[in-house]
Steps between C-alpha positions, in 0.01 A plus 500: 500500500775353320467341086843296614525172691833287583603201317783259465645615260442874521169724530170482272331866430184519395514825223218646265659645239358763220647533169504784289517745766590857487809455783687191623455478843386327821130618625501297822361226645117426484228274530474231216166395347519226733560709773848397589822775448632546213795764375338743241777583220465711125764452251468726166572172305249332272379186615662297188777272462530481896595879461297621821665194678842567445451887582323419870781276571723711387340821740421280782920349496577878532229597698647187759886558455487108353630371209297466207579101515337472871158571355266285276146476425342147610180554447270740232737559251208592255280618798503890681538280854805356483720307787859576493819321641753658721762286548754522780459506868156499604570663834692822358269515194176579742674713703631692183153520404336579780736771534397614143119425530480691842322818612596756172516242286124377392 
């Protein structure tokens, strides 16, 4: 069960993200609403301004060893679902993920 899938350009994640939580961090991956994976993150900022955005890519650059510059939201800017942009090799980038998102990690 992996939120991530390979594209030309990079890799899309699927993410649901909640604002105004009491800890930034990563809570795994889980089923969506839809049913398909998605990465459940919490950032303590306040959904305002694109605050909460620019705090998950901020923890999920660190959280990757990436650059903050590799990562961008494409989709649900205004939404808690959100599809996010990492650019570079798609090849390295899912194995660095699966690597992350693998048994201990979700």
């Amino acid at each position: 069960m992996m939120p991530a899938q390979a594209t030309g350009d990079g890799v899309r994640l699927r993410v649901r993200l909640t604002p105004k939580a009491a800890a930034n961090r990563i809570d795994g991956i889980r089923a969506g609403a839809d049913g398909a994976p998605v990465l459940k993150a919490s950032v303590t900022a306040v959904p305002e301004g694109g605050k909460a955005n620019a705090a998950l890519l901020k923890m999920l650059a660190k959280t990757f060893g990436l650059p903050k510059t590799s990562l961008s939201i494409t989709s649900g800017a205004t939404d808690r679902n959100k599809t996010l942009l990492i650019a570079g090799d798609p090849a390295r980038l899912m194995d660095r993920l699966s690597a992350w998102t693998g048994p201990g990690h979700g």
